[in-house]
N, C-alpha and C positions, 0 to 999 in steps of 0.2 A: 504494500500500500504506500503509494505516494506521500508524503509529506507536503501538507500544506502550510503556508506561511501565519505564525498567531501573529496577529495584531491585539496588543493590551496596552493601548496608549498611557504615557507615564502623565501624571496629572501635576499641577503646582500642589505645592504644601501651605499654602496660604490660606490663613485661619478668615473669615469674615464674619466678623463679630456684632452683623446684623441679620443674618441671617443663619439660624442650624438648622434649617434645611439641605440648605446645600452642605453646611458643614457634616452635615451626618451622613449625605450621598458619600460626600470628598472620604468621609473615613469609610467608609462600607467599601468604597470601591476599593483604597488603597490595599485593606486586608485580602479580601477576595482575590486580586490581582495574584500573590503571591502565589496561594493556589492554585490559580487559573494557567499561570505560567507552569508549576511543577504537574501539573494533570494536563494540558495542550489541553484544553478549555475555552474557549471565548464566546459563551451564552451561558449567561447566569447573572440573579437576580441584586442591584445594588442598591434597592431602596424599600421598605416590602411596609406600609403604612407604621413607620417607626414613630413617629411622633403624630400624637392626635388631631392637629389641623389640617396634616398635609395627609386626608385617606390617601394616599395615591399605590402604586405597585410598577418600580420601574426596572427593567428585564433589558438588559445590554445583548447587543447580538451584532459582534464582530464590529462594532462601531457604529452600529445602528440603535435606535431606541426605541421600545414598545412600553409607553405609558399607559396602565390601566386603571380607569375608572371605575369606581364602583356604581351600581343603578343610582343611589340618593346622591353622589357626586357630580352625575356627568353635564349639569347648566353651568358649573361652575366655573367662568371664567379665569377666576383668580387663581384656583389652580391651575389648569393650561398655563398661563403666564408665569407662576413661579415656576414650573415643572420646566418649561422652556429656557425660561433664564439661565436656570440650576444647571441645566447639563447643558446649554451654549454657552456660558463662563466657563464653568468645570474641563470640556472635554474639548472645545473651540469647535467644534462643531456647527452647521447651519441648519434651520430648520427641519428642511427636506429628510433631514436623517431623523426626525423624530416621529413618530408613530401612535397614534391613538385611538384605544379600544376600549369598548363600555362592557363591562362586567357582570351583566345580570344576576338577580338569583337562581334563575334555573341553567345554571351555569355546564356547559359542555350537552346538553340537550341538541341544540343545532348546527351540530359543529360541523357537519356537511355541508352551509350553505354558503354560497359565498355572496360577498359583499359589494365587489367590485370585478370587472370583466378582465383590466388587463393585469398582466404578468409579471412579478417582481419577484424573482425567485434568486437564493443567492446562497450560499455555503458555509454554514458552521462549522464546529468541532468538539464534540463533546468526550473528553478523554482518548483522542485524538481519530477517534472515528468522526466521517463526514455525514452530515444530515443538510438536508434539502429543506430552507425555509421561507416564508413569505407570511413579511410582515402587515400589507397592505389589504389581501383581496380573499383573507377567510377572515372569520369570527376568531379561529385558533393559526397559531403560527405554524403549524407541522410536527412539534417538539414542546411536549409538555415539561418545562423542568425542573417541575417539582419531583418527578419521577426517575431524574439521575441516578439517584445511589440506589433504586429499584431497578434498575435496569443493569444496575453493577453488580447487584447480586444475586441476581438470574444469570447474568452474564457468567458468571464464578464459579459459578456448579456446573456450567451447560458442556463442556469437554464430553463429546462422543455422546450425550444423549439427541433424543426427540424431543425436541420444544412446541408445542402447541402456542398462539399466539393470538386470544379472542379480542374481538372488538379491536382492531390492531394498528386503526388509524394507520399513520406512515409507516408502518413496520418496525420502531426504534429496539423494542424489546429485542425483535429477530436480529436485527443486524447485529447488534452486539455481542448477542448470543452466535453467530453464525461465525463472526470474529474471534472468539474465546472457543472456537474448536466443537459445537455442535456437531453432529453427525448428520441430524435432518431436522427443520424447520417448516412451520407450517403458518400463514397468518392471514385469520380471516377477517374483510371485513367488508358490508353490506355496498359499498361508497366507490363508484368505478373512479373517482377522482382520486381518493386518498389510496387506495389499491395501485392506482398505475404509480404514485407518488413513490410510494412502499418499494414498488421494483426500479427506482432511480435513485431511490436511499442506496438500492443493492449493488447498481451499477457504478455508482461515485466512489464504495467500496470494493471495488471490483471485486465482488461476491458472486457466483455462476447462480444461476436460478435454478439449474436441476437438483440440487438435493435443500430448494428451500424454496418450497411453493407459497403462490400468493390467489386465495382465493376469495373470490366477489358473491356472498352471500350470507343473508343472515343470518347469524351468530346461532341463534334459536333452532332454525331448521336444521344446519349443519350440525348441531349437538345430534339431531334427533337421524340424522342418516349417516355420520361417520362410524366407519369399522375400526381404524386403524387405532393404536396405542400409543404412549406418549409418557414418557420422563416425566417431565414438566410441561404445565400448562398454567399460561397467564391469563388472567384476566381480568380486565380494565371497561368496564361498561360506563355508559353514562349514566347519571343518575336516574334521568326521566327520560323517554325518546319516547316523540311521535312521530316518527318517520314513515311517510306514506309506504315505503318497501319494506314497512313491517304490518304483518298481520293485525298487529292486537299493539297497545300500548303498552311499551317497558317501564316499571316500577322499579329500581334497585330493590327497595326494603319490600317491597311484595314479591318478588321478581327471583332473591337473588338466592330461595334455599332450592326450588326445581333445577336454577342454572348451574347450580355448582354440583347438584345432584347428579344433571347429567353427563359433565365434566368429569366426575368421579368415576363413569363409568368407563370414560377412557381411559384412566391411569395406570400403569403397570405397576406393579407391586412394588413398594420401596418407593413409590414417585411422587412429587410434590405439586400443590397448587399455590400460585401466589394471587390472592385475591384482593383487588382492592377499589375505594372508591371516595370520591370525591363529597359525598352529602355529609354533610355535617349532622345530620339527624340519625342516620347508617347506627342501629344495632345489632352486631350478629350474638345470635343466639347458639351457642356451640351445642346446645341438648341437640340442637336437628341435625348432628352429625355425627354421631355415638361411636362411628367405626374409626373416626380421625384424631390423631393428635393436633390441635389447634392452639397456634402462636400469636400472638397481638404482635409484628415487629415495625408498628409503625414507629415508634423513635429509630429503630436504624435507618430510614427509608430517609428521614427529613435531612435534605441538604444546608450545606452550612448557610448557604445565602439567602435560604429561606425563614424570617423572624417566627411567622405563624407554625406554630407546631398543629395545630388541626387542619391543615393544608390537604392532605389526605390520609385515609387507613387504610392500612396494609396487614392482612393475616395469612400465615403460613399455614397452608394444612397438610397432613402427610399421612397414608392411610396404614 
């Protein structure tokens, strides 16, 4: 695999003692930075609503900026304008490099749709793997990264196994895994956009596509007509989905003891499930799975640049 070039611009050390907003970007970044250089890194979060005036959530990607508002935030000019200020002082930067997206509550629900027609697609690195993203023209960037060090420890285990890969968006899980010595990989998911994305993830890795398929169909059906077995299998759904190329409407919390039930049944003996999700209401109830040892590992999952620890949950089941 090619090496691509990190860009982690060095910033002034200059305190502005009117401002700790940007003084808390200025230190968030500096720290991060160091990491970012010993992992070949360059997407990851420098601002994550640290201080109560400023809701904001801002997400660095290669020198670009993706500001996120939250729903009760998004009229607020005066945000926009510090948010701007802060990282065109900080980073010299011009607008054009700055980015902005509203937040909803039913958050990751529509993540199929997009926003804008044309094309801005540009090259990260996340522990020195390449990923394919676009800050402009979806709702989501291609690269969830709260989901880093989740993808690092699937990545960890996957040497010579079969990785199942549900709900799989751009395919991140898989690549990694595919990287880290995987035997065969498999990643479905309903979205011919995000599916053909997934196999340009593959191709920027120069990863062959024959022993790591990418299939277009719903999560749900495919539980209910695959044969085949599987090591590990991921699974990352959205909370709520009404997606017209689903039968019925998806619930997580209603939803998520049949899905894993039937996931269960593809697992070989010894083999692991990593299940996780975004709702912040999400209780799993471990009675409904008597046959499994069941893990809480969301503290290992949460990345350093991320402040919110209830970002997501992550549990390990193993039968």
């Amino acid at each position: 695999m090619s090496e691509q070039p990190l860009f982690l611009p060095l910033i002034a050390d200059d305190e502005d003692k009117t401002s700790p907003f940007k003084n808390r970007i200025r230190k968030n970044y500096r720290h991060i930075r160091k990491w970012a250089n010993r992992t070949r890194t360059n997407c990851f979060r420098i601002y994550d609503r640290d201080i109560k005036e400023y809701p904001l959530a801002i997400d660095f990607y290669d020198g670009r900026f993706c500001v996120h508002y939250f729903s009760e935030e998004s009229d607020r000019q005066d945000l926009k304008e510090a948010a701007t200020s802060a990282i065109n002082s900080i980073f010299g930067v011009k607008d054009v490099s700055i980015h902005w997206k509203t937040r909803i509550k039913r958050e990751r629900t529509e993540q199929y749709e997009k926003i804008t027609e044309s094309r801005n697609f540009f090259t990260v690195l996340e522990y020195g793997v390449k990923f394919r993203v676009n800050l402009e023209n979806y709702l989501d960037t291609g690269l969830f990264l709260d989901h880093r060090e989740t993808r690092q420890l699937v990545a960890s285990i996957a040497r010579g196994k079969r990785l199942l890969n549900l709900f799989a968006y751009t395919g991140s899980f898989s690549v990694h895994a595919a990287l880290h010595g995987a035997a065969f990989t498999k990643s479905v998911d309903m979205s011919n956009t995000y599916t053909e994305w997934a196999k340009f993830n593959y191709f920027l890795n120069k990863i062959p596509l024959k022993d790591n398929v990418i299939v277009r169909e719903d999560c749900l059906k495919f539980l209910d007509e695959e044969e085949e077995k599987y090591d590990i299998i991921v699974i990352d759904p959205p909370t709520i989905s009404r997606s017209k190329k689903m039968d019925q409407m998806f619930d997580i919390q209603i939803d998520y003891v049949s899905l894993i039930k039937k996931a269960l049944k593809l697992l070989m003996d010894g083999g692991v499930i990593f299940f996780s999700t975004n709702s912040r209401r999400f209780r799993f109830d471990v009675e409904q799975f008597p046959e499994c040892t069941i893990q809480d590992i969301s503290k290992k999952t949460i990345p350093i640049d991320f402040h919110n620890q209830k970002i997501h949950q992550v549990f390990l089941l193993k039968n």
